[in-house]
N, C-alpha and C positions, 0 to 999 in steps of 0.2 A: 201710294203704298205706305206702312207703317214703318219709317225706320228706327226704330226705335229712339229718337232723340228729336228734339225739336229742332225746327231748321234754323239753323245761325245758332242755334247752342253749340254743334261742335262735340256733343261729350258723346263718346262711342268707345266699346269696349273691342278687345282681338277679335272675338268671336264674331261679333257684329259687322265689323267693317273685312273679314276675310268674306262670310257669306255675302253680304252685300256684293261684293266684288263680283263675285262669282256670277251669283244671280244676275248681275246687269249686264255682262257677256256671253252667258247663255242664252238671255233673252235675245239676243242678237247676232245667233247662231253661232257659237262659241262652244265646242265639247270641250267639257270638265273633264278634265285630265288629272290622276290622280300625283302626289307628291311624288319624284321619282327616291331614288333613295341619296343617302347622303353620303354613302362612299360609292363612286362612280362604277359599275361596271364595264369591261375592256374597254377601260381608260385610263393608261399609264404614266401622264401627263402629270394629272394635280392626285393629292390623297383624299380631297373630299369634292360634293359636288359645290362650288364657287358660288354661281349666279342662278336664275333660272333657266339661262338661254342652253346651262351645260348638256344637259342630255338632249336636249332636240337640235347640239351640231351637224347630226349627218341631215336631217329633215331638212334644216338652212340650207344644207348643200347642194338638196334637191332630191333627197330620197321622200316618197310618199309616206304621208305618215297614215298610220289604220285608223284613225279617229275623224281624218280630214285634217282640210287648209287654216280651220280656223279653230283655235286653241286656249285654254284660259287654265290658271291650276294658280294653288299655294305652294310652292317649291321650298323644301327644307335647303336650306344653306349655312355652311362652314366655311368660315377665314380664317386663319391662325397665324397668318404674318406677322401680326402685331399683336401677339400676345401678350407681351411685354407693355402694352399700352392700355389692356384690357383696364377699370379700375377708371378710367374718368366721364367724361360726362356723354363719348359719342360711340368709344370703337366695344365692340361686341364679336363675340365667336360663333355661335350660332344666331342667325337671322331668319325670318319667313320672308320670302320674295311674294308678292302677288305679280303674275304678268301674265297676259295674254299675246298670242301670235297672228300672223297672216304670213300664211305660207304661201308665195304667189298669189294671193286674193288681194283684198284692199289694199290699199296705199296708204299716206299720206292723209288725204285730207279726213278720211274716214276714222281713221285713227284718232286725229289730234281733237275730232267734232266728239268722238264718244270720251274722249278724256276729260273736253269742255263738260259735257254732261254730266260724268260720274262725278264730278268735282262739286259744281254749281249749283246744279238742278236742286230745287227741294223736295223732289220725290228721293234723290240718292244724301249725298253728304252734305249741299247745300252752305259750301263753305262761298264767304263772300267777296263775289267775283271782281271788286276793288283789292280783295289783297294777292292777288293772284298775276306772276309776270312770268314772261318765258324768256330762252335761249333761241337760237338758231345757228347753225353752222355755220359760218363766216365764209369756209373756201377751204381749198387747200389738198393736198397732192393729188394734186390734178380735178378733182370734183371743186365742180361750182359753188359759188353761194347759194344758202336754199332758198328762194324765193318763194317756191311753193307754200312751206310750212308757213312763211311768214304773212302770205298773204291771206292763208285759211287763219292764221291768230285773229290779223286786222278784219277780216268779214264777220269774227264770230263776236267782236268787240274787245279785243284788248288792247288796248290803245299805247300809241308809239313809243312813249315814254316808259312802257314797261316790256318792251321786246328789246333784247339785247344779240347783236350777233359776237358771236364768239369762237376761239379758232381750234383748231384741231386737240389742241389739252384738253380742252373744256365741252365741245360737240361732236367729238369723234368717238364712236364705239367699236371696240372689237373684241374676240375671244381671247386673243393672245397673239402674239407675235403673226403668226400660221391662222389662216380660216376666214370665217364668216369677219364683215366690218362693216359700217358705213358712218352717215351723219346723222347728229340724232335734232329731238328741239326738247329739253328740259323745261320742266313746270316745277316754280318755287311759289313757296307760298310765306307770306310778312305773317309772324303772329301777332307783333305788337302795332301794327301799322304804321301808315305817316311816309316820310323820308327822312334821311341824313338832311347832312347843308346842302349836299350835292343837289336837291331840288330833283329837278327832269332827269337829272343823271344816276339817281340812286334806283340801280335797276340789277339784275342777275350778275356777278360779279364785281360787285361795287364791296369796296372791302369794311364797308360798315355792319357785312354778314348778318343782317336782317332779313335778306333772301333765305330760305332751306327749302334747298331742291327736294321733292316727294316725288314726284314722277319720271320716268327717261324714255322718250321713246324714240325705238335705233329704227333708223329705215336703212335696213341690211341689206344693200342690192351688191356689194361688194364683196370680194374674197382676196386676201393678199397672202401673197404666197413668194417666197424667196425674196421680199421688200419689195413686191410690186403688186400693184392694184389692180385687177382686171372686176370687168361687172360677173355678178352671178346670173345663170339661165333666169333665175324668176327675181322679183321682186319680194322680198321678206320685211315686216314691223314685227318685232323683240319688245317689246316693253316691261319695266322693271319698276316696281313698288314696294319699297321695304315697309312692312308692318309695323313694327315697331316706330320707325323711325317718325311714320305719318300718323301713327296714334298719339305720338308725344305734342306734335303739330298741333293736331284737330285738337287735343286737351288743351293747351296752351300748358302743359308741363315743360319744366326745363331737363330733362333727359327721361331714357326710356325706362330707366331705376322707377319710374313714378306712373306708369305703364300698367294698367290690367296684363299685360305680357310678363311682368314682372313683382309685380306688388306686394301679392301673395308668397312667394317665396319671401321678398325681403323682410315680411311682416314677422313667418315663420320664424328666419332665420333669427331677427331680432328679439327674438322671445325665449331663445337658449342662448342668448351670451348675456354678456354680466354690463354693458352698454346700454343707456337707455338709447331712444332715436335719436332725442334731445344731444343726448353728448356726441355719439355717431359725426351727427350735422355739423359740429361745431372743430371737429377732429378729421382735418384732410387724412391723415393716415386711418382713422375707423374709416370714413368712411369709402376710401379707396378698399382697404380690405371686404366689408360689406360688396361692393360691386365686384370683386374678381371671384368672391365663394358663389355668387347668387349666379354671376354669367358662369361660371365654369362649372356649374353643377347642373343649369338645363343642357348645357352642352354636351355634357356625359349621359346624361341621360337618352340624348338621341340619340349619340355614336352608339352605346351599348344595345339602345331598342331599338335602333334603328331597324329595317328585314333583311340587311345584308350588314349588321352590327356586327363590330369587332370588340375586343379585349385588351385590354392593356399590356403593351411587350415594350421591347427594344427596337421596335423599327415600324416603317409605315407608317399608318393609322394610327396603331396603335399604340404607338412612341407618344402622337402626341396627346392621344386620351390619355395615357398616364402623369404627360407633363402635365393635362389641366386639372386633373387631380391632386396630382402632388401639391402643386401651386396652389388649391384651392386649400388643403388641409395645411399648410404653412399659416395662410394667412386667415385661418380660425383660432390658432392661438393669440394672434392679436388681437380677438374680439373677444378672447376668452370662452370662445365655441366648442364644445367638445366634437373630434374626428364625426363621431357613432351621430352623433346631432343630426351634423350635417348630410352625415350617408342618408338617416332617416328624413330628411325633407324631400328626397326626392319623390317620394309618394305625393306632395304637393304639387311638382310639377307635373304627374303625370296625370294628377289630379285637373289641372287647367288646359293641357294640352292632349289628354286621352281621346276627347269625341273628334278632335280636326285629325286625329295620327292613332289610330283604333292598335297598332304594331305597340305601342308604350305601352298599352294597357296587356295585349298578350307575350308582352315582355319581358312583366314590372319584376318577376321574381330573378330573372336572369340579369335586370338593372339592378337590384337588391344586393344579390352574389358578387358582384363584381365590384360593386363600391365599397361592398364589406372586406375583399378579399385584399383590394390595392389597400384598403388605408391599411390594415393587419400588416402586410407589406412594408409598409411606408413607416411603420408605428415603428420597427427595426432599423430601418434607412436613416428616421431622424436621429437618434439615439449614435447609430456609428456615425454620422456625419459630424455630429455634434462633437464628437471624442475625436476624429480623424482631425478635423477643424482646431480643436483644441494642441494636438501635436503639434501638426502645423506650425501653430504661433507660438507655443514655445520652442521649435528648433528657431522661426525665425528671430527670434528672445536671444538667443546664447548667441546671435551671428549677429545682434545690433540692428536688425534690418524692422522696416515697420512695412514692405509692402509684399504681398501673397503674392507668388509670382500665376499667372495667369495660366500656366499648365497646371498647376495644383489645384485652383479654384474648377479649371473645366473636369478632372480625374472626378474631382465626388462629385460632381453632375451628373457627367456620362456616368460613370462605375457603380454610383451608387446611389444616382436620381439625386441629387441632393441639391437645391434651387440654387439659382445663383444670387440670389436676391437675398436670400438667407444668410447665405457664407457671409457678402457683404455688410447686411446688418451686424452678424453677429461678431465680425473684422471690428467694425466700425466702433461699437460698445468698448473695444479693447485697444483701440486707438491706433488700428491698422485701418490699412485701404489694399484694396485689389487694384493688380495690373488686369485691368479690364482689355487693352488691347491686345493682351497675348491671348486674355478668353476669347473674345473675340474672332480671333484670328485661328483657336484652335477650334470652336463652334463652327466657322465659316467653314473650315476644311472637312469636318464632320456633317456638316449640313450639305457639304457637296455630294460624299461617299454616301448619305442617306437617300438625295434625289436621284445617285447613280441606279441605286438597288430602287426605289421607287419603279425608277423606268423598265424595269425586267416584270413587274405586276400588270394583271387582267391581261388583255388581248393585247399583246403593245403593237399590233400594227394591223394592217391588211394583206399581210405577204400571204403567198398558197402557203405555208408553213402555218402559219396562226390558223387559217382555216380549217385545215384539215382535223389540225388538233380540235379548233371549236366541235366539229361536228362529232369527233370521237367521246366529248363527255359527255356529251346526247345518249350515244348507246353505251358507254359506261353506266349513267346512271340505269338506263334502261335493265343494263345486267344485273347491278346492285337491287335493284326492286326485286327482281326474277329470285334471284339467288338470299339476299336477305329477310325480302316481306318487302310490303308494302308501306311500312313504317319509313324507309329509306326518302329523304328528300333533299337533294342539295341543298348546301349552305354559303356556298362560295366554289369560283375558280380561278386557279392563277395560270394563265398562258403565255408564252413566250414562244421562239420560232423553232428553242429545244427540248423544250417541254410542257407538259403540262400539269398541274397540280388539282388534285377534285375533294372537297370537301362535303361532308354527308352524312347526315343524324343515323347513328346506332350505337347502340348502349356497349356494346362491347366489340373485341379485335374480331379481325378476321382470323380465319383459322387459314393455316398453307393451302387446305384444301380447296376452299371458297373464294381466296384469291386467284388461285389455276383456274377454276372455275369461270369466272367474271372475264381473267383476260382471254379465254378459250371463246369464252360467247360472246365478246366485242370481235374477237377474231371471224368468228363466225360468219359473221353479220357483214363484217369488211371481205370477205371473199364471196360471199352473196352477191356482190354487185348490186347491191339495192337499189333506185335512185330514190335520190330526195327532195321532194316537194315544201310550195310552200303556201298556203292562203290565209286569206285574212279574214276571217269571222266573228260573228256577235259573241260576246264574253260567255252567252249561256248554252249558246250550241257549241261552242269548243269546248266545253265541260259536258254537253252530253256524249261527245263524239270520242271524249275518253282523255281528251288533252290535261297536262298536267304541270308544273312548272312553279317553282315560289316566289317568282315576278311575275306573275298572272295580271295582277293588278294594275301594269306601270301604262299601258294604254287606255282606260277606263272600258268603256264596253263595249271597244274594237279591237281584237287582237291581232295580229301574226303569229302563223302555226306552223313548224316545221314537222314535214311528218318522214319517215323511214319507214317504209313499209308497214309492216305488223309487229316494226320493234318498237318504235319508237314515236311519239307523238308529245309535245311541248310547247310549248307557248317559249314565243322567242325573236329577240329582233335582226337574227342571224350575223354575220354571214355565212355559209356553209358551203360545201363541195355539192357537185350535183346530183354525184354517185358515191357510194361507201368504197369501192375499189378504189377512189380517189385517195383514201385516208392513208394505204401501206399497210406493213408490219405494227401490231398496237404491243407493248411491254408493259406489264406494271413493273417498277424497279422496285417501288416501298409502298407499302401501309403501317400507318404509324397513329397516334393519337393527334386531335387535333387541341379540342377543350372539354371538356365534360361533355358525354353525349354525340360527340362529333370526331370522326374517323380522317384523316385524311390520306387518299394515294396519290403520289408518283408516278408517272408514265413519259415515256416517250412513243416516238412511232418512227418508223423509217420508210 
C-alpha cells in the first residue's frame, strides 16, 4: 500500500499517520469508532474527557458495547493539571489519542504482534526495528511478572538488551484510584540511535532518556476497587498513542511545536507579532509565550466546538476555558500579538483539524463568538487588574513592605480572572515578589470547593434516583419538540440524585403557559405507565425508525436506542427505569436562559 512516505524516511503528517492508524485496525476487524466528546457525559469525576480509555469505562467493565469487542478511534483529549507548565518543550492541553481496544477478545500476544507490525512493517510506518525497545511489568500487588509479553517481544525479534522489566510506577495502568487496571508492556523508540556508556544497559528507563515511549499497551484484566485488586469477568487491551507526541518522533523534531499538528498555527501566529522566528528561538521567554497562545488556542477551540462544547464562566469547564484564554491573551502581549489576531487564527486551526472533527467546522461561528466575546471581557479585567495591582503596591509602599500577601494576589484571579503570572511579573518590574504560599494555599482551597461542585455535574452516580431522573429528560425533550417544534434538540444535562438540569436550543423564553404545558405532558407520560425498551441498531435504520438524539454519532454505525412507547425514541447509552411509573411526580421549578439560542430547565421528581 501507498503510505505516503518512504519507508525509513519517517516524515508523515497528523492526517496521515491518524488514517493510517485506523485503516490497519480495521483491516483487522476493528470498528471505527467515532471521537467521543471532550467534556464527558454522566461523568462527575473529571471536567474533560483524560485518555482514550475514558468513555469506554463501563464497556471495561463488561457492559457490551453496539459496535462489538473490537475497537479503534482518534479520541479527543484534555489535561489541564499542568497548565502552569504548558510553554515548554513536552506538556500540552489538548492531545489526540489514537487507541484501539479488545473487549474480551484478544489478548496479549495479538496485540503486541499488530503493534510490532504498525510500527515496522514497510507497508505501515516502517520505523527501524533496531531503534525500537520495550517495557514489561516486573510484578507486584499481587500480579505476576509478565512473561507472556516478554516472551511474544523475544519471538518477534527484539532482542534482550532492549526489553526492560519495570515495576508498578512505570507498567502498571489504571483509570484512577476506582476501576478498570492492569499491566501494561510500553514501546519507545531512540530517535538518535546508538547507546549511553551504559552499553547493554541503556534500555527503557535508563536516565540518559533517549528512550520516548509512543506506545502503551494495558492488558486490563483488573478492577480495583476500595485498594484491592480483584480480576475482571473478561480480559480487556486499552491501548494509547498520542499523535502528536509520535509525529514529533517519526519527524525526528525536538517538540510537537514543529508538528504538522501545530506548524501552521505557529507560522500564523508569528506573522502578526513584531518577533521574527529567528528572535522567538533565541528568547526562552518569546518563545515559551509562542507555545502557551498556540496550545491554548487549539484547545479553545475544541472545548468551544466541541458537540457538547461549553462557554467560558466561573466554574467547571468552563472556568478553565477562560483560564486558557485569559492566559493565552496575557501572553500575546509579550509577542506583541494583538488579542483580535489571535482570536482570528482560530480559523487556522479549524482549518487543519476540520476534515478528522467535521463538529469545528459546524461550529466555527459559535468558536468565533466566544473568543471574541471572552477577550472583550478580558480587554476590562486587564486594565482593572492592572490599576487594582497598582493600589496594592503602593499601600504596600507607605507600610515599607515589598511582598503582596498571597490573598491579594489570589482576589484578582478569582474576582477578576487576572493571571497570576502576570501580577508576578508585573510585582517583579516594581521590585516586589508574591507570597506564593498563601496563593497557593488559597488556590488549593478553591480548587477543592471547585472539585466539590464538579462532583454534583452529569449523572454523578447509578442510584435509582439518577435514573429515574435520566429517563425523565428523554420525555422532557420529547414534550419540548411536541410543544415548541421540531427545531428543539438538547444541548446538555446536569443530574444529580436531586435534580435535574435540561438544556435545549430555542431562540426564545417559554411562556408560563408552555411550561404547564411540557410538565403536564411528561406527567402524562409518567402516569401511562409506559415501559421502556431498549435495542441496538444499524445508525441508518435507527434514523429511519424515527430515533433522534445529538450524540447519534458516539458509537459509529451501531447504536443503542431507548424507546417509550410512541413518546419517545433516542439514541442513548442509558441507564433508564423500566417503566415511566418508575419516574414519580416530574416539577419544573425554573426555565431560565442558558446562552444565546439555549433555554435551560430545572426539575425535580418525587
Amino acid at each position: 500500500m501507498d503510505t505516503g512516505h518512504t519507508p525509513g524516511s519517517l516524515k508523515i503528517d497528523g492526517d496521515r499517520l491518524r488514517s493510517l492508524y485506523l485503516k490497519f485496525f480495521a483491516e483487522r476487524g476493528h470498528a471505527v469508532i467515532p471521537s467521543a466528546s471532550v467534556i464527558p457525559e454522566n461523568d462527575p469525576s473529571v471536567l474533560f474527557t483524560t485518555a482514550g480509555m475514558h468513555p469506554l469505562v463501563p464497556y471495561l467493565m463488561g457492559q457490551p458495547h453496539p459496535a462489538g469487542t473490537r475497537l479503534v478511534d482518534t479520541q479527543k483529549c484534555i489535561r489541564t493539571n499542568d497548565i502552569e507548565e504548558v510553554g515548554d518543550a513536552t506538556h500540552l492541553t489538548f492531545f489526540e489519542m489514537l487507541g484501539n481496544w479488545s473487549l474480551g477478545d484478544y489478548f496479549k500476544e495479538e496485540s503486541i504482534t499488530w503493534s510490532w507490525e504498525f510500527l515496522t512493517s514497510p507497508d505501515w510506518l516502517a520505523i527501524p526495528k533496531e531503534r525500537i525497545a520495550v517495557s514489561c511489568f516486573g510484578g507486584g500487588l499481587g500480579v505476576e511478572r509478565d512473561e507472556v509479553s516478554y516472551q511474544v517481544w523475544r519471538k518477534l525479534g527484539v532482542p534482550e538488551e532492549r526489553i526492560a522489566f519495570l515495576g508498578i510506577e512505570d507498567n502498571w495502568w489504571a483509570a484512577g484510584d476506582e476501576g478498570p487496571c492492569g499491566p501494561d508492556t510500553e514501546i519507545f523508540y531512540n530517535p538518535i540511535g546508538g547507546t549511553c556508556e551504559r552499553g547493554t544497559d541503556c534500555r527503557p528507563g535508563c536516565p540518559c532518556n533517549r528512550w520516548v515511549e509512543i506506545w502503551n499497551n494495558v492488558f486490563m484484566a483488573y478492577s480495583r476497587s476500595a485498594g484491592q485488586i480483584s480480576e475482571l469477568p473478561k480480559r480487556n487491551v486499552d491501548t494509547g498513542m498520542g499523535l502528536e507526541r509520535t509525529l514529533a518522533v517519526l519527524n525526528r523534531v525536538e517538540t510537537v511545536y514543529e508538528t504538522s499538528s501545530f506548524r501552521p498555527i505557529v507560522e500564523a501566529l508569528i506573522a502578526k507579532g513584531k518577533f521574527s522566528e529567528a528572535e522567538i528561538r533565541a528568547t526562552p521567554a518569546l518563545l515559551r509565550a509562542l507555545r502557551v497562545i498556540s496550545d491554548h488556542l487549539r484547545t479553545s477551540v475544541f472545548v468551544i466546538g466541541d458537540e457538547r462544547g461549553t462557554t467560558p464562566s466561573n466554574q467547571g469547564a468552563g472556568y478553565v476555558l477562560r483560564r486558557l484564554i485569559r492566559r493565552a491573551i496575557r501572553f500575546c502581549d509579550t509577542l506583541g500579538i494583538q488579542p483580535t489576531d489571535w482570536v482570528e487564527t482560530h480559523k487556522v486551526v479549524i482549518g487543519l483539524f476540520g476534515d478528522a472533527y467535521p463538529e469545528l467546522r459546524q461550529n466555527a461561528e459559535r468558536i468565533a463568538h466566544e473568543l471574541t466575546l471572552e477577550y472583550k471581557r478580558f480587554d476590562t479585567t486587564l486594565k482593572t487588574g492592572i490599576r487594582l495591582l497598582g493600589k496594592e503596591i503602593e499601600d504596600l509602599k507607605t507600610q515599607n513592605q515589598n511582598v503582596l500577601p498571597g490573598e491579594a494576589a489570589f482576589k484578582l484571579y478569582d474576582t477578576y480572572g487576572f493571571p497570576i503570572e502576570f501580577t508576578r511579573e508585573l510585582a517583579d518590574e516594581q521590585g516586589f515578589t508574591v507570597d506564593m504560599a498563601g496563593y497557593e494555599r488559597r488556590f488549593a482551597e478553591h480548587r477543592e470547593a471547585s472539585k466539590t461542585e464538579a462532583a454534583k455535574s452529569g449523572l454523578a452516580d447509578l442510584s435509582e434516583e439518577s435514573v429515574r431522573y435520566h429517563t425523565a429528560t428523554h420525555l422532557l425533550h420529547a414534550a419540548l419538540r411536541e410543544i415548541l417544534g421540531e427545531h428543539v434538540m438538547q444541548k446538555g444535562s446536569n443530574i444529580t440524585q436531586e435534580r435535574m438540569r435540561f438544556d435545549f436550543s430555542h431562540p426564545a423564553a417559554m411562556t408560563k403557559e408552555q411550561v404547564a404545558q411540557a410538565e403536564q405532558w411528561v406527567q402524562s407520560a409518567i402516569d401511562a405507565a409506559i415501559p421502556v425498551t431498549n435495542e441496538v441498531l444499524s445508525l441508518e435504520d435507527a434514523r429511519k425508525k424515527g430515533a433522534i438524539g445529538l450524540f447519534s454519532d458516539k458509537y459509529g454505525n451501531q447504536v443503542s436506542v431507548y424507546t417509550i412507547g410512541d413518546k419517545s425514541m433516542e439514541f442513548c447509552g442509558g441507564p433508564h427505569v423500566q417503566n415511566t411509573a418508575d419516574i414519580g411526580k416530574f416539577k419544573i421549578q425554573k426555565e431560565q436562559s442558558s446562552s444565546a439560542g439555549v433555554r435551560r430547565i430545572r426539575a425535580v421528581i418525587g
